[in-house]
C-alpha positions, 0 to 999 in steps of 0.5 A: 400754846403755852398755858400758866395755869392760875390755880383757881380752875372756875376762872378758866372754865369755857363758857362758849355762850357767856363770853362773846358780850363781855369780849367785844367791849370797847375801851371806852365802854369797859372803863366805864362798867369798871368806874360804876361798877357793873363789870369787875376787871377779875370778871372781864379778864376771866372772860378772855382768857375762858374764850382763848382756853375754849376757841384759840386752839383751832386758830393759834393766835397766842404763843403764851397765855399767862393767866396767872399773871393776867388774873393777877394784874386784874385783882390789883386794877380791881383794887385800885377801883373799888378803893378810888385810888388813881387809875390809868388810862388802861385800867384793867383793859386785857391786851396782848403782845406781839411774841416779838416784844419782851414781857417780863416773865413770859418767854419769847420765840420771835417765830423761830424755832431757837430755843426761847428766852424768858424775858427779864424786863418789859419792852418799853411800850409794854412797861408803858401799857403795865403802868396805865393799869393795863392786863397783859394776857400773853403773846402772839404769834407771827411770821418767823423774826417778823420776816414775812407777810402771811404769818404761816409759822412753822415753828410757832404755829400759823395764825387762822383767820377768824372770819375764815379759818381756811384763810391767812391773817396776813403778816407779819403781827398775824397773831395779834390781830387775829386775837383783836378780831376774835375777841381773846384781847380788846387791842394788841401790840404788834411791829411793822417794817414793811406793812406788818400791822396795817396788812393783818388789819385789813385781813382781819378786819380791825383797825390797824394804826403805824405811828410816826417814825420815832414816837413810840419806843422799840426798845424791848423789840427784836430789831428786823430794819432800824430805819423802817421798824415801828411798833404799833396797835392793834384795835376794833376801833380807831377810839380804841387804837387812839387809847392804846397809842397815847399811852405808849407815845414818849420820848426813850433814850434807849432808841436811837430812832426815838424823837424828842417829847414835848409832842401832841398826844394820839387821840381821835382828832374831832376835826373839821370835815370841810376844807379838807383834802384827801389825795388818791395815789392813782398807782394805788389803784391798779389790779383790785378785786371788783369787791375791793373797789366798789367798798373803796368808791362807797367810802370815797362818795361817802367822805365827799358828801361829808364834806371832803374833798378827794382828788387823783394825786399822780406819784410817779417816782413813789410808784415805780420806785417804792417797792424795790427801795424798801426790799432792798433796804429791809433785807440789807438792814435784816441781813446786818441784824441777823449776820452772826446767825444766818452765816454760822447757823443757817438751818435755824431759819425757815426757808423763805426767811433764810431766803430773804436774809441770804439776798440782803447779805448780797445787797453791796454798800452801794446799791443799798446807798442808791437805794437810800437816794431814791428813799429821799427822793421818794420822801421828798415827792409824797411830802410835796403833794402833802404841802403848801396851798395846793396840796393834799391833807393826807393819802387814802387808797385800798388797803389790799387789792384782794381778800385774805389768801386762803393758807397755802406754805410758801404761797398765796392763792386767794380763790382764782387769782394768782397773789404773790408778794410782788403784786401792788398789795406789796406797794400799796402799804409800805409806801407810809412805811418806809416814809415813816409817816403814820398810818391806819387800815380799817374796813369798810364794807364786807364780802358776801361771805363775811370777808373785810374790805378795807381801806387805808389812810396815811398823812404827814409826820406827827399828824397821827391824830387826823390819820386816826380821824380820817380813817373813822371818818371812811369807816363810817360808810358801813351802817350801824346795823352791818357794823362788826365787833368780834367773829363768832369763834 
């Protein structure tokens, strides 16, 4: 991990106990402390960058920690607040990014052992945060180019799991995450091309939210796949997630998948629970772990006694075909971005990078155009089950069929059962990938060893706020007494 010292050694003294309350804060309740004056943006940052300096060593969630920059960043929103100038929607709020996405200053490795570039301007969405007043306080690791889903790293480093540190994070934002569930950072940035966000979510027991294809700007961001990459966030609630996704919501004319403005802003959609539909993807429900499916059916009875409706919606073509049509179209798309160096330069890849972007570059023009076929054909079905009279207001299922695997290279064995990138966990998440839709997953519920047991929502484009909505909605089957902020690290 990389540390820019910020040359006043008290704001970056450990203080094991005198961080945990201060880091499981919510947006809403920083933004508050700030307006009134019971908590300063200096104090709140010097908290989280005091609990990275003392705990992410044994869990490697960041690839760069900028605390120069941090604490500089929270003086100005001091600033700002103390002399009623205006103040953004972030103000003050300490965030961190995917090591994927420029940050003006910082180096980025992407996951890989090339030599890392130091980034001459913000990405974007990462501009967009700066100017709502937020506080960048580093990178994260992930999974090699964002290439994988377990976030093992053996060039930048493997992300440990806060609610167990023997056990992965999931892929491929697993530094992000897990740097949200332990309290170094109240939300993050982070990428999705298959289930990117949404699985490390669901491992790590936060909210992870995939926008809309096209709402958010990916300018600034290592391109894997252009028609699946979506940049999105990381939170410890759909509150919090809605705050993080509005700011960065605009139209860019620096990315070709970039839709037009003039589009309703990401908030928690205080909807109506009546009248309501949500659809179960049967597929999605094979091969669970029995503590997977029972917080599934709580959240499910849950939900109905609230007023909701929740039906079996069979998807056959989605089912069978899912799976094979995003991995044929991401490695074909990542073999195209990353030719040039998999072809001259091979042996700066890891292996089972190597290996996926080696099968794209054998994928021909026509099973890639196939593939495509079948994309629309899927689309084409899910969108029909979300329409007219008869159809479904948007799609829950699990988000993963088991707990996290415990940290194995090139493997995944989670306690006793075997777990391998082909089982329905791969299914269950890309489906609103590759469709573009949006998309959260949430917990539910806990294992009797403190492990998440999460759920996912997805619905129709552009209907970001009733998924985030929706997902609160599920997520409220867990009592306020069992309800978790951060992991005791």
């Amino acid at each position: 991990m990389t540390k820019m010292t910020d040359g006043a050694p008290q704001e970056m003294s450990a203080d094991s106990g005198s961080d945990q309350v201060l880091c499981s804060m919510s947006v809403a309740q920083l933004r508050h402390a700030y307006v009134t004056g019971g908590l300063s943006p200096v104090a709140v940052t010097r908290a989280h960058l005091n609990r990275i300096t003392r705990a992410d060593p044994a869990y490697t969630t960041f690839v760069t920690v900028d605390a120069d920059g941090a604490m500089a960043s929270a003086r100005q929103s001091e600033t700002r607040i103390r002399t009623g100038q205006e103040v953004g929607a972030l103000e003050g709020i300490p965030l961190s990014v995917k090591d994927l996405i420029n940050v003006e200053g910082l180096r980025m490795t992407a996951g890989s052992r090339r030599p890392a570039s130091v980034s001459a301007v913000d990405a974007e969405a990462v501009a967009s945060w700066r100017r709502a007043g937020a506080v960048i306080l580093g990178t994260n690791t992930l999974h090699e180019y964002a290439f994988g889903g377990t976030s093992v790293n053996e060039h930048t480093g493997t992300p440990r799991n806060p609610w167990d540190a023997s056990r992965i994070c999931g892929g491929s934002s697993g530094g992000s995450a897990a740097a949200v569930a332990a309290g170094f950072a109240v939300g993050a940035m982070g990428t999705e091309t298959g289930n990117s966000i949404r699985r490390p979510a669901a491992f790590c027991g936060i909210v992870g939210f995939k926008p809309t294809f096209g709402r958010v700007s990916r300018a600034g961001v290592v391109p894997l796949a252009s028609s699946l990459d979506h940049v999105g966030v990381l939170a410890r609630s759909v509150e919090d997630a809605a705050m993080l996704m509005d700011t960065i919501s605009t139209f860019s004319g620096h990315d070709l998948g970039s839709r037009p403005p003039r589009l309703p802003g990401v908030r928690v959609d205080a909807g109506r629970s009546s009248g309501l539909t949500l659809g179960i993807p049967s597929s999605m429900l094979v091969g669970l772990d029995p503590l997977i499916e029972r917080a599934f059916n709580r959240a499910v009875k849950h939900l109905e006694s609230a007023g909701i409706s929740v039906r079996s919606v069979d998807l056959p073509i989605a089912s069978v075909w899912t799976a094979v049509v995003s991995s044929v179209t991401m490695h074909a798309e990542g073999a195209v971005a990353h030719e040039q160096l998999v072809t001259g330069d091979p042996e700066e890849y890891g292996n089972d990078v190597l290996a996926r972007l080696l099968s794209g570059l054998a994928i021909s023009k026509s099973e890639y155009a196939r593939a495509q076929a079948m994309r629309e054909l899927i689309r084409n079905e899910v969108l029909s089950a979300m329409s007219g009279p008869t159809g479904v207001d948007a799609f829950i299922a699990p988000a993963v069929p088991d707990v996290a695997p415990f940290i194995q290279p090139g493997a995944f064995v989670p306690g006793d059962a075997p777990w391998h990138v082909g089982h329905s966990a791969f299914h269950l998440q890309r489906l609103p990938s590759l469709l573009g839709l949006p998309a959260g997953s949430g917990p539910v519920g806990w294992t009797p060893a403190g492990l998440p047991l999460p759920i996912q929502v997805f619905g129709r484009p552009w209907e970001d706020s009733k998924v985030l909505w929706m997902l609160g909605q599920s997520m409220d089957v867990i009592p306020s007494a069992e309800r978790r902020t951060i992991a005791s690290v």
